[in-house]
C-alpha positions in Angstrom: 75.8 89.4 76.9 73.0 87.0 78.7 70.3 88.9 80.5 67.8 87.3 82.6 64.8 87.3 85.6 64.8 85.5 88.0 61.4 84.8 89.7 62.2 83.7 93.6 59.3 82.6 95.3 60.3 82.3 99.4 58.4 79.5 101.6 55.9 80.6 103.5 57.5 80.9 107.0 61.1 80.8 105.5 61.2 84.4 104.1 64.0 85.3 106.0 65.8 82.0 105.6 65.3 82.6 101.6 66.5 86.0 101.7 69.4 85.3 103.4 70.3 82.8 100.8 69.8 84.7 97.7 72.1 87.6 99.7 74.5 85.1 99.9 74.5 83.5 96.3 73.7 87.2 94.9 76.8 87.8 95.9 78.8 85.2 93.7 77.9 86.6 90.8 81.4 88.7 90.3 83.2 85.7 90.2 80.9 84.2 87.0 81.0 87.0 85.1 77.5 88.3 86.1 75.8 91.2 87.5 72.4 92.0 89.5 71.2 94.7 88.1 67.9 95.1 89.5 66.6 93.5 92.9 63.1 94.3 93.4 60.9 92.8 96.5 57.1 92.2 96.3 54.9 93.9 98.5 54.0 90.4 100.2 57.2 89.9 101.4 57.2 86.4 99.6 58.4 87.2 96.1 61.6 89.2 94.2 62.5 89.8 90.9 66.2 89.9 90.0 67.9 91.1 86.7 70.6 89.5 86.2 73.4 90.0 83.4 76.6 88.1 82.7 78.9 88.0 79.9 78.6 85.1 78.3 76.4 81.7 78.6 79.4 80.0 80.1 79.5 82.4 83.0 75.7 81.2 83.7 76.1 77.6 83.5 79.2 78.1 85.7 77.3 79.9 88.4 74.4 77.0 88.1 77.2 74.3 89.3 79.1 76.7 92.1 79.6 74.5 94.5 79.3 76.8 97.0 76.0 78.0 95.6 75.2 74.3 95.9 76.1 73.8 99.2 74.3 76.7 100.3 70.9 75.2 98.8 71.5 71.6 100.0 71.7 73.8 103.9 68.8 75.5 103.2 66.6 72.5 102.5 63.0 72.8 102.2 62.9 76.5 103.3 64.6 77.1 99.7 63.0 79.0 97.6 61.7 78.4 94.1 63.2 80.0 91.5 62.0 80.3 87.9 64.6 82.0 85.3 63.6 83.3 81.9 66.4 84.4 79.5 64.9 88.2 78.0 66.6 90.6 75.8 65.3 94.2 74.6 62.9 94.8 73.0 
């Protein structure tokens, strides 16, 4: 099992825009292998932090190329957000 955080930082001005993307691409998970386990807002409004499992390390580099996932950020332009992932395991 692969479990990670994902740090997503929205654009100022493109909150809603951002969460409406990572609704979208939250939800292709299932089809990689992987689970959100935990989605958990700021207080700002600008930032969330997702937990994210999968099964394997294949199922995460095969969500990274979805090409619908893809297409979805291409759309979105500069209101994406930035996202930084850091692999974690228990401790």
């Amino acid at each position: 099992m692969l479990t990670l955080v994902a740090i997503v930082e929205y654009r100022v001005g493109a909150e809603a825009a951002g969460q409406r993307y990572e609704d979208t691409v939250l939800a292709l998970l299932g089809r990689h292998g992987g689970r959100l386990e935990r989605r958990l807002r700021g207080t700002d409004g600008r930032t969330e932090v997702h937990v994210i499992t999968f099964d394997d390390r294949a199922g995460y580099e095969s969500f990274l190329v979805d090409p619908e996932r893809a297409a979805l950020r291409t759309a979105l332009g500069e209101a994406a957000p930035n996202t930084r992932v850091i692999e974690v395991h228990e401790v």
